[in-house]
KOLKOL-627856 format. One record per residue: x, y, z of N, C-alpha, C, O in turn. Coordinates in steps of 0.02 Angstrom, whole numbers, m for minus. Atoms other than C-alpha are relative to their C-alpha. Example, Ala and Ser with C-alpha at 12.3 -4.5 7.8 and 13.67 -1.06 7.14 Angstrom:
- 45  m59  0  615  m225  390  45  60  0  97  59  33;
- m42  m59  m3  684  m53  357  m39  55  37  m14  110  45;
REM end
This chain:
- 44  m17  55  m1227  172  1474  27  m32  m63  75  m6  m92;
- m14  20  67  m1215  63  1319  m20  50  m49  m70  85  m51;
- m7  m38  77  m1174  147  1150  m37  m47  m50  m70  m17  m92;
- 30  16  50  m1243  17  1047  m27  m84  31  m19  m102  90;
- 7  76  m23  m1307  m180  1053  22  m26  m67  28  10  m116;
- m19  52  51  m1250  m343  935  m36  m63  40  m60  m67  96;
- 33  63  m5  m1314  m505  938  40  m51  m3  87  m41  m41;
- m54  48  20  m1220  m657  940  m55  m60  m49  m112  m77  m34;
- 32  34  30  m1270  m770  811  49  m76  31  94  m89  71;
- 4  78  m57  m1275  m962  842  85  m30  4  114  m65  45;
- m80  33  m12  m1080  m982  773  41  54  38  101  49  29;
- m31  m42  m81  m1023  m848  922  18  78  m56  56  122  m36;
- m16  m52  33  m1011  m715  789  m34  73  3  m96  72  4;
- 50  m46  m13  m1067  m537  807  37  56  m39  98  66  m44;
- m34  m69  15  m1060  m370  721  0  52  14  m54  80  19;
- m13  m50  m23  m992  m235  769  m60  74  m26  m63  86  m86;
- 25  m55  37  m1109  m75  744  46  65  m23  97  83  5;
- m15  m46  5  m1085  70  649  44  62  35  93  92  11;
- m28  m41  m20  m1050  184  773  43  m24  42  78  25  53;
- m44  27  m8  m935  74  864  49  2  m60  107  17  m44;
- m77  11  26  m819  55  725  4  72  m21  60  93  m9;
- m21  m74  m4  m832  245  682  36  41  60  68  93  61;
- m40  m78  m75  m777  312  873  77  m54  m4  131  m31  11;
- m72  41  m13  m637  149  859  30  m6  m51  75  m47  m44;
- m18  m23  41  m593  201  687  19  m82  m36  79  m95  m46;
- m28  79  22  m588  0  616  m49  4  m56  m93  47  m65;
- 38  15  51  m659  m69  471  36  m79  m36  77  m115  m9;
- m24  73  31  m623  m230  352  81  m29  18  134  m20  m13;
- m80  53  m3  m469  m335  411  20  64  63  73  95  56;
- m30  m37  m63  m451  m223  580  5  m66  39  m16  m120  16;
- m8  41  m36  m405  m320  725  m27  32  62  0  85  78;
- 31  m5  m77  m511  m305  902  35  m38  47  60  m93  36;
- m51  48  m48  m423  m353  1065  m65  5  64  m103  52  76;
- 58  7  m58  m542  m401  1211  30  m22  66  52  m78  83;
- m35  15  m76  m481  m386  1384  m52  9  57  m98  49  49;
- 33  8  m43  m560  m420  1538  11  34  77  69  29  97;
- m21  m49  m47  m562  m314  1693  m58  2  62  m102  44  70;
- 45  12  m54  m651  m378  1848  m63  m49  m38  m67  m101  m71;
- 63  58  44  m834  m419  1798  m16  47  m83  m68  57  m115;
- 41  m32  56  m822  m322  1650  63  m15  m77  125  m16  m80;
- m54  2  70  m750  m349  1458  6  40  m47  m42  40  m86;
- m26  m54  30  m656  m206  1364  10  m24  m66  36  m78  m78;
- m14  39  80  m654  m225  1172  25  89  m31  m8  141  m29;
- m36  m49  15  m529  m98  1101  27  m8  m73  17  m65  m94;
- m28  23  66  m443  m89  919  68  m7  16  101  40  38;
- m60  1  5  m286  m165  918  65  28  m21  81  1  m74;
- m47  m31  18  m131  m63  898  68  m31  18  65  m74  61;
- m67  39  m37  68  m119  926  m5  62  30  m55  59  66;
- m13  m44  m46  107  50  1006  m27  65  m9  m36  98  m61;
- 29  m80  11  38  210  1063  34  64  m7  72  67  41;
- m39  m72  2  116  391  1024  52  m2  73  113  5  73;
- m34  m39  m45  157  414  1201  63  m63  14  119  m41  27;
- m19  7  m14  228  258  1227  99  m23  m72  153  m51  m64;
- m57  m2  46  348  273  1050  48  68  29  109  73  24;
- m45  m76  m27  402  458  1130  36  m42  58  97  m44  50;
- m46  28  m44  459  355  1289  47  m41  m23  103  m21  m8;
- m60  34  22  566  229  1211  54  49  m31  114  48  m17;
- m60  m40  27  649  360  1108  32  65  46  88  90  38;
- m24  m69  m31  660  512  1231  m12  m43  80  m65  m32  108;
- 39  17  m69  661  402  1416  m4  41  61  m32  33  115;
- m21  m56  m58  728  559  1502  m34  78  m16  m24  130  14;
- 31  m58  15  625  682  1420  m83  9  16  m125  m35  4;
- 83  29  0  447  717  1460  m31  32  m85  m3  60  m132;
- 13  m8  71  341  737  1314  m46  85  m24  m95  110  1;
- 36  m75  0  288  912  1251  15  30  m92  63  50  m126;
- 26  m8  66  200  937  1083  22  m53  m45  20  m109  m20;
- m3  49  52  245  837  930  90  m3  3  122  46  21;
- m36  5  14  402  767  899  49  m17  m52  20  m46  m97;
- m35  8  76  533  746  762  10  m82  14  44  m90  64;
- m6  50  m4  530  555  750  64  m29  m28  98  m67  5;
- m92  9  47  697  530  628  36  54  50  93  34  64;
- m47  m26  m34  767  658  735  16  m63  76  71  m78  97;
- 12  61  m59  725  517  888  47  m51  5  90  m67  46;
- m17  61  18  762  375  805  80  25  m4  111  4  46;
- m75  m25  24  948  454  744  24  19  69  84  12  81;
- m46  7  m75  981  487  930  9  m74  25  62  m101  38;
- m18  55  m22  930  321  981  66  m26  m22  121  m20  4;
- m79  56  24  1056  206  880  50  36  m4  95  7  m33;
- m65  m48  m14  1184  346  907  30  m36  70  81  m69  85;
- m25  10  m78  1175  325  1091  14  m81  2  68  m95  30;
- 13  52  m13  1142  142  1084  55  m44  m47  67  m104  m40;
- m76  34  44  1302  108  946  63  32  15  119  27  m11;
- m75  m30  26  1406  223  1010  66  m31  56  56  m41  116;
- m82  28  m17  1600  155  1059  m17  6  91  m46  47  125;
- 1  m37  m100  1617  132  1264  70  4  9  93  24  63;
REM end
């Protein structure tokens, strides 16, 4: 079930509707990433990393449960990761 339609104009350009960039939260100078997946193409807003996977780098032995202290995270990492062998 499509959410919306665009048009491609003749120089391959198209715009995004309204409610597309409202549920993908983008707007002027966002970046779209378009991946492909069988016969079909996924257009997502570009992010470097997601929540869950910033909780894994910092906690890799913990599972994740509710919000976490991020400076508390980070201050373990380079603890563990500077400290003397």
């Amino acid at each position: 079930m499509a959410i919306a339609r665009s048009k491609v104009t003749a120089q391959g350009q198209i715009s995004v509707p309204a409610e597309v960039r409202k549920k993908l939260g983008v707007g002027p100078g966002s970046v779209l990433e378009w991946e492909e997946h069988d016969d079909r193409v996924v257009v997502r807003r570009a992010a470097r990393y997601t929540s869950q996977e910033i909780h894994d780098a910092l906690f890799p032995d913990e599972p994740a449960e509710g919000l976490v202290d991020v400076s508390q995270g980070v201050r373990k990492y380079i603890r563990k990761r500077h400290a003397r062998r």
